[in-house]
N, C-alpha and C positions, 0 to 999 in steps of 0.2 A: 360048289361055287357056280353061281350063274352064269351064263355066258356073256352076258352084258357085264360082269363086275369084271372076267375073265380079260375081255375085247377093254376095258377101260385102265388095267393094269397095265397089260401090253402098250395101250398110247401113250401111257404115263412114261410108262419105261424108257419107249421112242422119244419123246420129248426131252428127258432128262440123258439123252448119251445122243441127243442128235448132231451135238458138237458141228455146230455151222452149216447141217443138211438144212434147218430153217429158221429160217432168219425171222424174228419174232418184235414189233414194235412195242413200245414200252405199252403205250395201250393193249397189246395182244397180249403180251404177258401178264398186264394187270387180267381182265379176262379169264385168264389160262390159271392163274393163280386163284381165284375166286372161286371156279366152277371146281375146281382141286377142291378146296377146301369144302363149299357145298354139298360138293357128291363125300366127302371123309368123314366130315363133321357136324354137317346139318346147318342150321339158321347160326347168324354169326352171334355172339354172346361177349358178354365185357364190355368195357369203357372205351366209347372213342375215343381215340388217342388224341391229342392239344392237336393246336395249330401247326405250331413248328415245327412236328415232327411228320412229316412230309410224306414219308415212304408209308409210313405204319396207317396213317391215315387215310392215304391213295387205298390203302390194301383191306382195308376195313370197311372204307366206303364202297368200294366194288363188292365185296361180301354181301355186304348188306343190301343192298339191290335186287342177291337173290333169294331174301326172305321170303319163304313158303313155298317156294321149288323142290321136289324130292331128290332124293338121292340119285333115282336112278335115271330123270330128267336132268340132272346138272353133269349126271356119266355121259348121258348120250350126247347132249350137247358137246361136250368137252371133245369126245371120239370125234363126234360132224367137224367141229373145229379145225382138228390136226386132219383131218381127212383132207377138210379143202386146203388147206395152207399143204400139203404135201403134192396137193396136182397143180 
């Protein structure tokens, strides 16, 4: 395993058990959620979701934003991310 995939589980990890060490705005979460899925899964794929369904929507259109960003450009971002939001 690389060290960059290494260093990128680790933030995941942080972020998911940080239980109130940081405090995340719905915008940074939307973000945080995107560059997740970019660095896992690559370019977003599927139908965008209707109007009225708000949340799926919000979370597809940030995806998609970071069409043609690699994997390991949406890891590093993501580490930079919790890096600053932790000092």
């Amino acid at each position: 395993m690389s060290d960059l995939k290494k260093t990128f589980e680790e933030t995941v990890e942080f972020v998911q058990n940080a239980e109130g060490d940081v405090q995340l705005s719905n915008e940074q979460k939307l973000q945080m959620y995107a560059l997740y899925k970019q660095a896992t899964e690559g370019d977003v794929s599927g139908k965008k979701p209707g109007m009225m369904d708000f949340v799926a929507r919000a979370k597809f259109m940030a995806w998609e934003e970071l069409k043609g960003k690699t994997s390991e450009e949406a890891m590093q971002k993501y580490i930079n991310e919790v890096a600053a939001l932790k000092s």
